[in-house]
C-alpha positions, 0 to 999 in steps of 0.5 A, spaced: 037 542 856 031 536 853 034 534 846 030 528 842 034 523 840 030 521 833 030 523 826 025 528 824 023 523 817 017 526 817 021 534 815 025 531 809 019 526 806 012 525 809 010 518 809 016 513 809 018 509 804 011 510 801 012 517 801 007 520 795 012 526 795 018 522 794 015 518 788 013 525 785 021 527 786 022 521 782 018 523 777 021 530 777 028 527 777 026 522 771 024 529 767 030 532 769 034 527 766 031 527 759 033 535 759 040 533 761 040 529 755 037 533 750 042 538 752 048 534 752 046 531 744 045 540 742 052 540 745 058 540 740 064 539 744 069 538 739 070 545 736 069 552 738 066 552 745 061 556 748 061 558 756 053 558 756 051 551 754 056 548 758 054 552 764 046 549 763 050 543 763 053 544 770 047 547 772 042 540 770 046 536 773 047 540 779 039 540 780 039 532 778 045 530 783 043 533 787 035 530 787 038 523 787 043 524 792 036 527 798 032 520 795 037 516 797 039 519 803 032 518 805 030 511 804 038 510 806 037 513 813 029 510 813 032 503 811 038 503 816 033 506 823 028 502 821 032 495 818 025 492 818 022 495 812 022 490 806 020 497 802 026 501 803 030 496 798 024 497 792 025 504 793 032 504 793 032 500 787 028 505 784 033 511 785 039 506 783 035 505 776 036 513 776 043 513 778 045 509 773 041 513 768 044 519 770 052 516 770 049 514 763 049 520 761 055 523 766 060 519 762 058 522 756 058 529 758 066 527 761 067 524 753 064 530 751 069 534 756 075 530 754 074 532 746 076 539 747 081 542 744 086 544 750 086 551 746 079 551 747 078 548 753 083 554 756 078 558 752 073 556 756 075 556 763 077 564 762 070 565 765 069 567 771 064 563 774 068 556 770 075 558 773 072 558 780 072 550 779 077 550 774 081 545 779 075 539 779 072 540 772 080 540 770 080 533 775 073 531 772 077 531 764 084 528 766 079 521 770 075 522 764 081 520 759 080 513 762 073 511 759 071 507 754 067 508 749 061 512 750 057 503 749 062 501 754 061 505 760 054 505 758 054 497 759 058 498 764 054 503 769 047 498 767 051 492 770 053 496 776 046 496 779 047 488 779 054 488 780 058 491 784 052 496 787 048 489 788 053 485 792 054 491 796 047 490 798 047 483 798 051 484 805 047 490 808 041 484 807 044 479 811 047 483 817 040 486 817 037 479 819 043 476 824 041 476 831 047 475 836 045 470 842 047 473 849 045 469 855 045 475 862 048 473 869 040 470 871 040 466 866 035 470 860 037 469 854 036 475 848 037 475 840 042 482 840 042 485 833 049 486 830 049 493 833 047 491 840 052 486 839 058 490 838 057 495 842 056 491 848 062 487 846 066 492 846 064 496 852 062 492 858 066 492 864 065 485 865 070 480 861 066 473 862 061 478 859 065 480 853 068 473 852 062 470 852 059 475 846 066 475 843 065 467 843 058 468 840 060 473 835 065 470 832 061 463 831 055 468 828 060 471 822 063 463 821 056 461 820 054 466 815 061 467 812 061 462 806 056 467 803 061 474 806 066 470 801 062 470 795 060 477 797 066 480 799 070 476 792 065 478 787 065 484 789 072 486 789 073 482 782 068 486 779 073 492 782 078 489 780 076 488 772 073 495 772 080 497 774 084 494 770 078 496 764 080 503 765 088 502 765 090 503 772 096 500 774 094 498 781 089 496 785 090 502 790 090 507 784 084 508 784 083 510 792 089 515 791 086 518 786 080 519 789 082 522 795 088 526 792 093 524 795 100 521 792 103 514 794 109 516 797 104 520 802 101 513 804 107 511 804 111 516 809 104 515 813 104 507 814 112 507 815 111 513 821 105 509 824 110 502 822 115 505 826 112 509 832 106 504 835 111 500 841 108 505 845 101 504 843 102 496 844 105 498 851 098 500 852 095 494 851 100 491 855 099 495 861 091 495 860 093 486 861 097 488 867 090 492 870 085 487 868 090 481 870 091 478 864 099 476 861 096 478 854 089 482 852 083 478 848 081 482 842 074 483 845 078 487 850 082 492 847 076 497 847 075 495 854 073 500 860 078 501 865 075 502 872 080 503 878 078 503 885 071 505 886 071 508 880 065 507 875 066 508 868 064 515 866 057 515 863 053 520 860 045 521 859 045 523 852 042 530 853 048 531 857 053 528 851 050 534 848 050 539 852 057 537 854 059 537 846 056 544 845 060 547 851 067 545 849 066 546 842 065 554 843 072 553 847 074 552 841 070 558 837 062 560 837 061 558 829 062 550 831 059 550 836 052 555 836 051 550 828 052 544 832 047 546 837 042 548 832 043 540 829 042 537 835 036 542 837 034 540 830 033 533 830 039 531 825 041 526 829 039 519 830 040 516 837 036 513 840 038 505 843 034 499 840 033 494 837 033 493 829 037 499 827 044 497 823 050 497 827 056 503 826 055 511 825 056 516 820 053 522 817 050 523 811 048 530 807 041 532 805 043 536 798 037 540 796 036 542 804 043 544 805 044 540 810 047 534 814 044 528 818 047 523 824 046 516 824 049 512 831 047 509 838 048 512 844 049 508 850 052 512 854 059 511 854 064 517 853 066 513 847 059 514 844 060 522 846 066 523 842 062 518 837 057 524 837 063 529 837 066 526 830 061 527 826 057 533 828 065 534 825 063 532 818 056 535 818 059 543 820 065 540 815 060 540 810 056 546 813 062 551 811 062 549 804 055 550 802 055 556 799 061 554 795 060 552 788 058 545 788 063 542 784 068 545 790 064 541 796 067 535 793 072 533 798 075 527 800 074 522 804 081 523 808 080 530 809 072 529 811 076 524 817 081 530 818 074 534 821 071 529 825 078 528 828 079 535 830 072 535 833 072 528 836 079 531 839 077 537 844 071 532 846 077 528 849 081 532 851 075 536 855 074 530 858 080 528 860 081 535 863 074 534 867 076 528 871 075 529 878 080 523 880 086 520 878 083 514 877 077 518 873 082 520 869 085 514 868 079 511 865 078 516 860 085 517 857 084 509 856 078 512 852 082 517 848 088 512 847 083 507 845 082 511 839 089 511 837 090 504 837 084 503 833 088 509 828 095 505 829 094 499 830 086 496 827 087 500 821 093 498 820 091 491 820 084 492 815 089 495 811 095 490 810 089 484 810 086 488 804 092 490 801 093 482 801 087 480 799 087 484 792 094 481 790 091 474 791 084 476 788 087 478 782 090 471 781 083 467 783 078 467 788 080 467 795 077 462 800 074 463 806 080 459 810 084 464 806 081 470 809 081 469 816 089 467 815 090 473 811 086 477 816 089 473 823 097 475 820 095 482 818 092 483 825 099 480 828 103 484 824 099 491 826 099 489 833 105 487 834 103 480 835 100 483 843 094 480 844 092 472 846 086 472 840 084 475 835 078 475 830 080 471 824 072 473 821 073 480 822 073 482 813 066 480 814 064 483 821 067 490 817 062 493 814 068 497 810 070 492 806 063 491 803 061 498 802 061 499 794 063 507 794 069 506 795 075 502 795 079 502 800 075 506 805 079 504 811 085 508 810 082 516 810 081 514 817 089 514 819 090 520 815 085 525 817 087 522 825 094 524 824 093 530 820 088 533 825 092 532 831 097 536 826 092 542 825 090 541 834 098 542 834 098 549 830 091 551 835 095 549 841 100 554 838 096 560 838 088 558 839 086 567 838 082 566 831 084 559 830 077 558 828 077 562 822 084 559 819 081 552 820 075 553 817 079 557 811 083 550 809 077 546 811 074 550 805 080 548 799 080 541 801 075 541 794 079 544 790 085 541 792 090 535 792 091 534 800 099 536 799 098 542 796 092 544 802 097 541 807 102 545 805 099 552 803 095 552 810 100 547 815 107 549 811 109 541 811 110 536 807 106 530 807 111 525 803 116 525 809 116 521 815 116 527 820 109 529 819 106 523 820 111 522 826 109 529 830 102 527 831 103 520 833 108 522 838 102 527 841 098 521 844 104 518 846 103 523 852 097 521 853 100 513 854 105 516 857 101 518 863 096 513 863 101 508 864 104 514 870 097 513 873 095 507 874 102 505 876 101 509 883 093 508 884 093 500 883 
């Protein structure tokens, strides 16, 4: 089938960034959030509560959250597709201005939760339709106890627009302005974008290929890096102010919180992967071996493996889509007939050319119940997993939608255990399709690669983040300092296996700038290992497994992911063996790489 491999902008608001019914959105909302606050000024909260003025309150800033959330998802994805348009930012600057008058008024509602008596508040959730999200508004009153003042946490989300927000943008603004040199085989010389740069680094058979754009890479990110520095330091030091302000203790409490989990979870996680890579480390030391190197380069872990005749598999993207679709339904027709209707639908943004932002992710148009695609497809089996992993988060929000929406708020972690599983079949269907071992063979280097990004590259993101805080919170971190702290974390992670690494990778990582959340990097690693924990239990019985997924995919709004783990999984997350279970499931997969390639070369 014909898919289209652009966004439909124009169904969403007409226009562009100059849309005329985006501004009246904006209108509506700053009317909207008049009547917010007129109601929370009539509410009383500190005396005998009544259900009905509460559930207005719910109910207004359902309607303003979500009208903030579809504007800025708008401009944001405009912005992103089209990098060029210099409206996007005054647009979003208009939506930021909103937001923070909407945070304004939050704060005061969460105050307002906090000075409930418990007696009342119990009162309170006896109502029906309130004890159905007792679990996120009693979330929403225990964070609530860390605010400051009603002033205070109005200043605070005033400043922010400038603050952190603004140092966040700061970083998209300059990446959108780098343009990577590459000079081809002929001798013709091109400006890649950032985005072309990276996935031609990454994926090009030819090594002189991806030495010479690492080369250049590299020398790109040292030029623009004292500015990266600043960004990246200011950043999190207003982080680490706000932090410290609403009496956290750590600089990873704040991400623990937000995505529900305990540090003996992260802990029991890192000390499995810690103590399960060598096999992963053994990969890379036999992909060496194929490509006749004593030690890979950075710029070549990601590499495609081709032996003998063999062309690296490639697809088209109407046949990535078909290909997803089909092996989606082997698993069941709910995941796979919503991805088709997304794909037929114009979700997905995919197309390969210039001026686009590197990287891929899915997003959600809240008052349209709907998910949208951002990626660049390429033709790489890496690019049809890359379709497959966030065609997960959108069917992952898909089957909450008529939750109620304080249900829907799940966490980062659990929203990569989605996109994890859906990535999973997509890989296994394509390493069952090999038609040759040395196919075969080209392919597990795919799968396997996505390991090794899980185990060893995050690994590495998060013990240099971790670092960096610890000495941020003592003064400001030179650029120097930085690539020393990222060049030892990537040694520890990868087991000092590779003959180069990437000392300016904080500032290549767009993760690390993003000013949502803190540490975004770990949730991949947990959703990685507790999908391949949910493909284990598939594998076991997959008759109706769909259902059963979908039902704990469902409760990972409404609650702790120990408790979801254990309710719909029968594990515990705070020990090692979890963890270690699923790591060992692609050590099969190294295992038989290694077995092949050792009869076929």
């Amino acid at each position: 089938m014909k898919y289209v491999d652009t966004w439909d902008l124009e169904a969403i608001f007409p226009g562009g960034t100059k849309s005329e019914e985006l501004q009246t959105k904006l209108a509506t909302i700053r009317e909207e959030l008049k009547d917010y606050k007129r109601l929370l000024e009539e509410w009383k909260s500190d005396k005998a509560v009544s259900a009905a003025p509460f559930k207005m309150i719910l109910e207004k800033q359902e309607t303003i959250g979500k009208g903030l959330g579809q504007s800025a998802t708008f401009v944001q994805m405009w912005h992103d597709a089209y990098m060029n348009d210099e409206h996007a930012n005054v647009v979003m600057g208009q939506i930021m201005d909103l937001f923070s008058e909407g945070q304004k008024l939050s704060n005061t509602f969460t105050k307002k939760l906090v000075a409930i008596p418990n007696t009342e508040w119990q009162k309170l959730l006896e109502d029906k339709a309130l004890n159905e999200t007792a679990f996120a508004l009693n979330e929403i009153r225990d964070q609530g106890k860390r605010l400051l003042s009603e002033e205070e946490e109005k200043l605070i989300a005033e400043l922010n627009k400038d603050g952190l927000a603004a140092w966040s943008k700061l970083y998209d603004t300059v990446v959108s302005i780098m343009t990577i040199p590459f000079t081809d085989q002929d001798g013709k010389a091109t400006a890649l974008s950032v985005g072309q740069a990276m996935n031609r680094m990454y994926s090009d058979p030819d090594p002189e290929v991806r030495k010479q754009l690492f080369e250049n890479w590299e020398a790109a990110w040292t030029k623009y890096a004292p500015i990266f520095a600043d960004t990246i330091n200011h950043l999190d030091g207003y982080r680490i102010t706000l932090q410290n302000a609403h009496g956290r203790n750590g600089h990873l409490d704040e991400p623990l919180e937000y995505n529900r989990m305990t540090g003996e979870t992260l802990d029991a996680m890192w000390s499995a992967v810690a103590n399960n890579k060598q096999p992963f480390i053994d990969f890379l030391s036999q992909k060496a071996s194929l490509f006749g190197m004593e030690k890979l380069g950075w710029q070549d872990v990601d590499a495609p493996v081709a032996l003998g005749d063999v062309k690296p598999t490639r697809f088209t993207y109407d046949e990535a889509c078909d290909f997803v679709i089909e092996n989606f339904a082997s698993f069941g027709p709910k995941l796979a007939d919503f991805s088709k209707h997304a794909l037929e639908n114009r979700w997905v943004e995919a197309e390969d050319r210039s001026n686009k932002r590197p990287g891929g992710y899915c997003t959600g148009l809240p008052e349209f119940g709907e998910s949208r695609i951002f990626m660049t497809f390429t033709g790489s089996p890496s690019d049809t997993s890359t379709l497959a992993h966030e065609l997960g988060h959108a069917f992952h929000s898909h089957v909450l939608k008529d939750l109620p929406t304080l249900n829907r708020r799940y966490a980062m972690n659990v929203a990569e255990t989605a996109s994890t599983f859906a990535e999973t079949i997509i890989g296994n269907a394509t390493v069952a399709n090999a038609k040759s071992k040395e196919e075969k063979i080209g392919l597990l280097n795919s799968k396997i690669e996505n390991a090794t990004a899980m185990f060893l590259n995050i690994h590495a993101r998060f013990l240099f983040e971790n670092s960096f805080y610890e000495e941020r919170a003592k003064g400001i971190v030179s650029e120097k300092r930085l690539n020393e702290l990222m060049v030892q974390a990537q040694k520890e992670a990868y087991g000092d296996s590779l003959s180069s690494y990437h000392p300016h990778f904080w500032c290549s990582k767009l993760h690390f700038f993003m000013d949502s959340v803190p540490f975004y990097n770990f949730p991949y690693t947990f959703g990685y290992l507790f999908s391949l924990g949910i493909y284990a239990e598939y594998l076991k019985k997959p008759e109706g497994f769909e259902d059963k997924y979908i039902a704990l995919l469902q409760d990972t709004g409404s609650m702790k992911v120990e408790e979801l783990a254990e309710k719909h999984l029968g594990v515990d997350l705070t020990k090692q063996d979890f963890w270690a279970a699923g790591i060992q499931l692609m050590k099969k997969d190294v295992e038989e790489f290694i077995r092949l390639t050792n009869e076929v070369r």
